[in-house]
C-alpha positions as CSV (number, residue, x, y, z in Angstrom):
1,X,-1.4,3.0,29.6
2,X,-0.9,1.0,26.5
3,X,-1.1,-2.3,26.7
4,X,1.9,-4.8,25.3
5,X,1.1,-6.6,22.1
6,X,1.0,-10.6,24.6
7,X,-1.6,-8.7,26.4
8,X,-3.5,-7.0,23.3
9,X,-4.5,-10.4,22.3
10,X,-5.6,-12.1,25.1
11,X,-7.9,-9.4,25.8
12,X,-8.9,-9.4,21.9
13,X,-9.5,-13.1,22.5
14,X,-11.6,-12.6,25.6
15,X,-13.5,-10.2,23.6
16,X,-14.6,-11.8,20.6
17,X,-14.6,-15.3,22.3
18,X,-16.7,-15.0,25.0
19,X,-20.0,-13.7,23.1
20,X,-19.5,-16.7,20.3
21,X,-18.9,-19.5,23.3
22,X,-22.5,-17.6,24.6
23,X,-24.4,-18.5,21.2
24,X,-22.4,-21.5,20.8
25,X,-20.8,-20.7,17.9
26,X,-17.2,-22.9,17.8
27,X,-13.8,-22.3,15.9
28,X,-11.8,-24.4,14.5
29,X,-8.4,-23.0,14.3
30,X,-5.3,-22.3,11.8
31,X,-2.6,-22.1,14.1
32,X,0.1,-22.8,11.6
33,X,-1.4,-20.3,8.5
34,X,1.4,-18.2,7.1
35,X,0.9,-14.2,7.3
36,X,-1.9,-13.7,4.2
37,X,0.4,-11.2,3.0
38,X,3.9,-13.7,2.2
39,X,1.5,-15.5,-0.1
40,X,1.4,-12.4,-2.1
41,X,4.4,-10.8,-1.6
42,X,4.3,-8.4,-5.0
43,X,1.3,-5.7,-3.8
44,X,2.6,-3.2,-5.6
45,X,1.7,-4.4,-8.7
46,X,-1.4,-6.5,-7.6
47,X,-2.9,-2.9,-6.4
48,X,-1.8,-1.2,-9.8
49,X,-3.3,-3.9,-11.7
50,X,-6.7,-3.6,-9.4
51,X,-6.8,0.0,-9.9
52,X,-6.4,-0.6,-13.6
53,X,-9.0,-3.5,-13.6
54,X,-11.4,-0.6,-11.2
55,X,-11.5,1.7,-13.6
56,X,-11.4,-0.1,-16.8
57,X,-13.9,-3.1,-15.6
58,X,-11.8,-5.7,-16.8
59,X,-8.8,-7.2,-15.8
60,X,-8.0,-8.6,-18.6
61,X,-8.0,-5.7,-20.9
62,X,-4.6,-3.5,-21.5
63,X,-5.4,0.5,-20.3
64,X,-3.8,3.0,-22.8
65,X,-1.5,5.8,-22.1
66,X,-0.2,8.8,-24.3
67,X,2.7,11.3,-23.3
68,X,2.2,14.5,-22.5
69,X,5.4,15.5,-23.7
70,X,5.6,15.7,-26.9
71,X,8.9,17.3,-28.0
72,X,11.1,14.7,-27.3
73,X,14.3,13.5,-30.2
74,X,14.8,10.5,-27.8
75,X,13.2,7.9,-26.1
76,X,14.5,8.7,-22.7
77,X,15.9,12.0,-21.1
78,X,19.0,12.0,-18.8
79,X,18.5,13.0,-15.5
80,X,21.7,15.0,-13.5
81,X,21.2,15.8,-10.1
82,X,22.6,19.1,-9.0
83,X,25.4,18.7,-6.8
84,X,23.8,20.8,-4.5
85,X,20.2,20.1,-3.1
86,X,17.2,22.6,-4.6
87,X,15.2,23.3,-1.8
88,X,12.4,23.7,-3.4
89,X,12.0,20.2,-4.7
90,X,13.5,18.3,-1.8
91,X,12.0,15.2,-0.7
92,X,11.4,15.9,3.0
93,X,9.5,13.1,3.9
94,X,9.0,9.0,2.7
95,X,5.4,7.0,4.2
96,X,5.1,3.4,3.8
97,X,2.2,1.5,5.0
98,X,2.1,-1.9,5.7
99,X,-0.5,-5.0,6.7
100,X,0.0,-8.3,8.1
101,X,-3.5,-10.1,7.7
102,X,-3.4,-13.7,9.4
103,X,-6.5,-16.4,8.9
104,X,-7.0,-17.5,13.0
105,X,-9.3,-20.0,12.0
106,X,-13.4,-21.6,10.7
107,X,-16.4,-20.3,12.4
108,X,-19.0,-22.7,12.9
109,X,-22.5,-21.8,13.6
110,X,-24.8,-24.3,15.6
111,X,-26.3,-25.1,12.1
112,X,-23.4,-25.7,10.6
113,X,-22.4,-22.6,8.2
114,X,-19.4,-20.4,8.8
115,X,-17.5,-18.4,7.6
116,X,-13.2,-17.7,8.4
117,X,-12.4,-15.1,11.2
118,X,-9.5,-12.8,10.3
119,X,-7.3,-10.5,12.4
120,X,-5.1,-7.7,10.8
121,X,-2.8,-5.0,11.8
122,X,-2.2,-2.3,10.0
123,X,0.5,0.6,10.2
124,X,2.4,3.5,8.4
125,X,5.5,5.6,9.1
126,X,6.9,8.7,7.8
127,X,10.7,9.0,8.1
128,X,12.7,12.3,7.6
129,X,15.5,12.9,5.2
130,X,18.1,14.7,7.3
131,X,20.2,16.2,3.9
132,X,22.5,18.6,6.3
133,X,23.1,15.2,8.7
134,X,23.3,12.6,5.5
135,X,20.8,10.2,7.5
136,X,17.3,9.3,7.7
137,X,15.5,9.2,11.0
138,X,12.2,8.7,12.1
139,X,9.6,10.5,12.3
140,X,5.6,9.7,13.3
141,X,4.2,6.1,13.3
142,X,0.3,4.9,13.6
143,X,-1.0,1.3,14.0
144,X,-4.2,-0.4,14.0
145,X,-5.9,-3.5,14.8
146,X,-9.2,-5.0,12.8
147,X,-10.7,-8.3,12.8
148,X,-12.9,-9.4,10.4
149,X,-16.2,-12.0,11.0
150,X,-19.0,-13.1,8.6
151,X,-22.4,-11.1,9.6
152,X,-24.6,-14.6,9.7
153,X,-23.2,-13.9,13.3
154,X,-26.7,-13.5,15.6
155,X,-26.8,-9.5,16.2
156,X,-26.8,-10.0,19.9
157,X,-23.0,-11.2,19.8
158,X,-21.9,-9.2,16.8
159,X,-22.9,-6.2,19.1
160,X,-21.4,-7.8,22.2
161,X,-18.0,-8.6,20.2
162,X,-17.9,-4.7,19.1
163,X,-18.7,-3.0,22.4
164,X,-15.7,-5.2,23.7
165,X,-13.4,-4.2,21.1
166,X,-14.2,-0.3,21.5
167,X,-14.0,-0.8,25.2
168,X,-9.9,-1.9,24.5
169,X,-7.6,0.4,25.1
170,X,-6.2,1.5,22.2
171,X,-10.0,0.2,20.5
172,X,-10.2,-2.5,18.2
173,X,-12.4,-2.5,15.3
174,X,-14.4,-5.4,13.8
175,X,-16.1,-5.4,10.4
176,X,-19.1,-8.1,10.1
177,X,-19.1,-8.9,6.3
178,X,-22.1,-9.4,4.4
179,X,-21.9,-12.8,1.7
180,X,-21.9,-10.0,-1.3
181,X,-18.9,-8.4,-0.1
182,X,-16.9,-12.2,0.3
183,X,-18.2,-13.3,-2.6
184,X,-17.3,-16.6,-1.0
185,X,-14.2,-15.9,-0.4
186,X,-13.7,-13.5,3.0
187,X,-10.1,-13.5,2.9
188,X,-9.5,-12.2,0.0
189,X,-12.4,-9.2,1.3
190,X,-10.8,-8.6,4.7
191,X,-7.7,-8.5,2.6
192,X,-9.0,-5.9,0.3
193,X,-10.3,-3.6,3.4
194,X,-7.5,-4.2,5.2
195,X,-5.0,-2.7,2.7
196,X,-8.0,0.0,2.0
197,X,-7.2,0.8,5.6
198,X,-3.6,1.2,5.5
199,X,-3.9,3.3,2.6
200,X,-6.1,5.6,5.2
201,X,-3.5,5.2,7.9
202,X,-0.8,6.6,5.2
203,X,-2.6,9.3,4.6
204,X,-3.4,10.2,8.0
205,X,0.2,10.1,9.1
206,X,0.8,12.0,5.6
207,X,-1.2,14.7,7.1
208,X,0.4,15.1,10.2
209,X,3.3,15.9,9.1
210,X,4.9,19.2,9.4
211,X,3.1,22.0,7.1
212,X,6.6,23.6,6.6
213,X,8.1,20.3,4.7
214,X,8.7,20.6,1.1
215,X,7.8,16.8,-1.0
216,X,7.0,13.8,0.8
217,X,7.3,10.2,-1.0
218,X,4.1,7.6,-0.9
219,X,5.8,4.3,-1.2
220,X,3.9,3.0,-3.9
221,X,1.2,3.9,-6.2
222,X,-1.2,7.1,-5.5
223,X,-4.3,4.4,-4.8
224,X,-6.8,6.9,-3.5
225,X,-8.7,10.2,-4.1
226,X,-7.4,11.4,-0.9
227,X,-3.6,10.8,-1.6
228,X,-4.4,13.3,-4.9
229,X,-5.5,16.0,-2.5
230,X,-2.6,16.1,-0.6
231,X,-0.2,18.8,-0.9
232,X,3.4,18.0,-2.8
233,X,3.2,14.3,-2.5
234,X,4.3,11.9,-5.2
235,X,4.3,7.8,-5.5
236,X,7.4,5.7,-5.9
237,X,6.5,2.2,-6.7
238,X,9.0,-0.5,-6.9
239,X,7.2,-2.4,-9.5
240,X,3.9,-2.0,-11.1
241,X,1.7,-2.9,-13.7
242,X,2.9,-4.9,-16.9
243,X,-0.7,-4.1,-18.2
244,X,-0.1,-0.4,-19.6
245,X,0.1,0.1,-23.7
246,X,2.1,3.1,-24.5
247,X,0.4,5.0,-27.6
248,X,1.6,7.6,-29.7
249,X,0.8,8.8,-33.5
250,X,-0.7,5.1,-33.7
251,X,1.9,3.2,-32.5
252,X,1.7,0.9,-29.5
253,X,4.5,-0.2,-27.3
254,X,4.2,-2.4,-24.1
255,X,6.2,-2.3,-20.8
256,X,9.4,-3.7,-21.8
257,X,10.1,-1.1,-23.8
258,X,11.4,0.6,-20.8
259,X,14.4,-2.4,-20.8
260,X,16.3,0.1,-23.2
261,X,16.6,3.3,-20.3
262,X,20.0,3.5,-18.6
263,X,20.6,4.7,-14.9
264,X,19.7,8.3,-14.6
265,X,17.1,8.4,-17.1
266,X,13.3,8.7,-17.3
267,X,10.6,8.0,-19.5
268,X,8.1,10.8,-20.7
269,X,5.3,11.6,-18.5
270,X,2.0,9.6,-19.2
271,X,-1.5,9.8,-18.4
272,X,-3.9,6.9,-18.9
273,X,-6.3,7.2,-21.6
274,X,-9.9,6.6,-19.8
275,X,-12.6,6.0,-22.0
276,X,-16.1,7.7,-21.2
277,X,-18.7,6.2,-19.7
278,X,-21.8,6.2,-17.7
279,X,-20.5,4.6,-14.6
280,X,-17.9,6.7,-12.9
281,X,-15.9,5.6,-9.8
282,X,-13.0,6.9,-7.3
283,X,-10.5,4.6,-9.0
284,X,-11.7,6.0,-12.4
285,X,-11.5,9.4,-11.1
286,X,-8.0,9.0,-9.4
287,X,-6.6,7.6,-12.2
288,X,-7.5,10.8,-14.7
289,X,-5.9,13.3,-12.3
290,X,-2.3,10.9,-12.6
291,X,0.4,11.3,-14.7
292,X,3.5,9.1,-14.3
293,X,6.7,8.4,-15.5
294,X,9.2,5.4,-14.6
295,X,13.3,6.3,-13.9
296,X,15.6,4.0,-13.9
297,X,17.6,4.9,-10.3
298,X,20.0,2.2,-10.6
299,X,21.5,-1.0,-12.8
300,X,19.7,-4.7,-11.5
301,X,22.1,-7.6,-12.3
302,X,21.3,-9.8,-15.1
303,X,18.3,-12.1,-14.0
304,X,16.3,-8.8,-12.7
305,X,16.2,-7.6,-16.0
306,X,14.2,-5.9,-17.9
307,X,12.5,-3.8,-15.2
308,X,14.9,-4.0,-12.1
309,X,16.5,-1.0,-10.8
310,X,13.0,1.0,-12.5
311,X,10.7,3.0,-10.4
312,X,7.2,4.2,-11.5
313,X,6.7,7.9,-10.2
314,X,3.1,8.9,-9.6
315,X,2.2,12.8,-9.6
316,X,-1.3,14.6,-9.4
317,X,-1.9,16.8,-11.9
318,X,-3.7,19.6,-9.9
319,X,-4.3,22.8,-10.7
320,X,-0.8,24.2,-9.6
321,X,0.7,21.3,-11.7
322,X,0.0,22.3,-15.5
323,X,0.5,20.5,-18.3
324,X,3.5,23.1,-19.8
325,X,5.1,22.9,-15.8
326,X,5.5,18.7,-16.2
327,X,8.9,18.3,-17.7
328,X,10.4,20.8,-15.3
329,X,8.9,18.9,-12.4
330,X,9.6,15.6,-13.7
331,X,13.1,16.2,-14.1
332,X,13.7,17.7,-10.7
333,X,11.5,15.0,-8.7
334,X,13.3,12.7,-10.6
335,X,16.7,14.4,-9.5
336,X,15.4,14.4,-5.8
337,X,15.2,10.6,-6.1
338,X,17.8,10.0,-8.0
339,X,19.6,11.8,-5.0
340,X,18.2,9.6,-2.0
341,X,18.3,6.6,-3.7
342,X,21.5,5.1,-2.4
343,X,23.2,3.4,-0.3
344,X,21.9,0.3,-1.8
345,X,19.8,-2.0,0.1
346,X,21.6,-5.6,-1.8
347,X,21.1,-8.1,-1.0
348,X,18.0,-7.6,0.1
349,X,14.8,-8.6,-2.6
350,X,13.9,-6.2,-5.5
351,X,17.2,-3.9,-4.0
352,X,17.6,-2.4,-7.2
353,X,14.5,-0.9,-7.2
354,X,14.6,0.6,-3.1
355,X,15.2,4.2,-2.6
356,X,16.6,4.3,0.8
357,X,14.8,6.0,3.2
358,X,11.3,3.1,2.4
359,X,14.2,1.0,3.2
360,X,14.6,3.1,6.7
361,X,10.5,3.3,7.0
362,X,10.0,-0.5,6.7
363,X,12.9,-1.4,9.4
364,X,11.0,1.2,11.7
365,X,7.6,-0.1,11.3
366,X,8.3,-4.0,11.0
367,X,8.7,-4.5,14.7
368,X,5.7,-2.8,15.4
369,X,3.1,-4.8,13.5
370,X,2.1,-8.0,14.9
371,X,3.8,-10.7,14.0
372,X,2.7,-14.3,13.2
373,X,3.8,-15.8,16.5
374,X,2.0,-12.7,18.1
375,X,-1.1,-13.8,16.1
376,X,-0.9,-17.3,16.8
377,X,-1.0,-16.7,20.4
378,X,-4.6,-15.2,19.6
379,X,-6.1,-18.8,18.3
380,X,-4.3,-20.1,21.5
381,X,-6.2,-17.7,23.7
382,X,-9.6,-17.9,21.7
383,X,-9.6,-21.5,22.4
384,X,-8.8,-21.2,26.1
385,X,-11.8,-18.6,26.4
386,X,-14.3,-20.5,24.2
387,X,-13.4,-24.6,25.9
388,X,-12.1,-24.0,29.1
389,X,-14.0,-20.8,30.8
């Protein structure tokens, strides 16, 4: 029987703080730290300027990309969707992940170092678009649980704190991090490996679903290798990376060229131009199998403007997806969208740029992530277990 999420953390506190009281190891706690997550709220294009930054080695350096179609008399091509739906490019499915990462407080060894202990919990949903029904209902949901400590920790209660957590029912997992990962700085790293592990929580639900659907929708970017293997799956990211330099014949133009396309139309399809080197990497790698275009699904009032109401549509370019098939399958991906992407979510932020059913998926799986009363309630019962046992 599951436990609720009140009694989740008391026994998460009763794990991790009774092997620290044991080598005397104190806390002192953040109660009133916002979610990690609200401080940042854009992710979408923090992560596509990360995966950009991976694979180029510099952040600050623009990352080319050239159309693949070539044939175009105008900038942007108008997008009509049938009136009725083509099976065959039907977006079944939509997955959104999501993490809430919350600082619980300072550990402080008996010598006097430390290092911050984070908790996370991390989820993803799949909703299914009912076309026959008009609604979107849902469909399978996974959540997760991580807590993240410095490894100066003595290895007796590091493997005391981790038994515990396994021992939980459903199990907890806790990452020790070594001072190369945190660089100084371990909440920006539990941060990193916490949205790392929604992106595997995605994927997982992503593979669970049923083998007879058509499309399904990654909300956001395609971040890893694993989301390129995956059969008919595209990303729709609400907003993305400002960093991208649009080349062709020797000309250059930046993002806000794409100001210009009306509802209903896309841009060509891109593919980043990855220089060759020596040092390889999954990012670099992901990002040479991705082409992407950006579709304007509906018109943001004045001060969202240039890129409101855009989307940036990711699609692996496997071996069933050739170069000649792209426009095609741009234009009726982008007509499947296009097609879901009302009612409109205003006033809600960025509700230009929501296709409906992430709308449905991030109602569903809100309530089921911890919250940050929920988490508070864990540096409440930490301190009970650590002063007052």
């Amino acid at each position: 029987m599951h436990r609720t999420k009140l009694e989740a953390i008391d026994q998460i506190a009763n794990a991790v703080g009774d092997p620290l009281r044991r080598e005397e190891i104190s806390v002192s706690f953040f109660g009133d730290s916002t979610i990690e997550e609200e401080t940042r709220p854009d992710t979408d294009m923090r992560d596509d300027d990360r995966q950009i930054a991976d694979a180029i080695g510099d952040f600050r350096r623009a990352i080319e990309a050239f159309p693949i179609e070539e044939n175009w008399r105008t900038e942007f091509r108008e997008i009509k969707p049938p009136p009725e739906l083509d099976q065959e490019y039907s977006l079944d499915y939509f997955i959104d992940g999501s993490i809430r990462t919350k600082y619980v407080g300072e550990l402080i060894m008996p010598q006097g170092s430390g290092g911050a202990l984070m908790v996370a919990s991390v989820g993803a949903v799949s909703v299914k678009v009912d076309y026959e029904f008009r609604r979107v209902k849902p469909d399978i949901a996974k959540t997760k649980l991580f807590v993240y400590m410095i490894d100066s920790i003595p290895d007796t209660a590091q493997e005391a704190i981790r038994n515990r957590l396994r021992q939980l029912d459903p199990p907890v997992k806790v990452e020790f991090l070594s001072q190369e990962e945190v660089r100084e700085n371990i909440r920006g790293a539990a941060g990193g490996k916490a949205r790392s592990e929604m992106h595997n929580t995605e994927i997982e639900v992503a593979k669970s679903i049923n083998s007879n659907r058509r499309w399904i929708a990654i909300d956001g970017a395609l971040r890893k290798g694993e989301f390129i293997d995956l059969d008919k799956a595209i990303g729709i990211a609400k907003s993305f990376s400002g960093k991208v330099i649009f080349t062709r014949e020797g000309k250059h133009k930046t993002i806000s060229h794409l100001a210009k396309m009306r509802v209903g139309e896309r841009s060509k399809v891109y593919q980043y131009k990855i220089a060759q080197s020596d040092q390889e990497s999954e990012e670099k790698d992901t990002l040479k199998k991705i082409v992407f275009w950006y579709l304007r699904i509906r018109e943001p009032p004045p001060e969202m403007m240039p890129l409101g109401g855009i989307v940036k549509v990711d699609l692996s370019l496997k071996d069933d997806n050739k170069v000649s098939d792209v426009t095609d399958l741009a234009d009726k991906l982008s007509g499947s969208i296009l097609k879901v992407a009302n009612p409109s979510i205003f006033p809600r932020p960025r509700w230009p740029s929501f296709v409906y059913p992430v709308r449905v998926a991030e109602e569903y799986l809100e309530p089921i992530l911890y919250s940050g009363d929920e988490f508070m309630r864990l540096g409440i019962s930490l301190k009970r277990v650590m002063y007052n046992a």
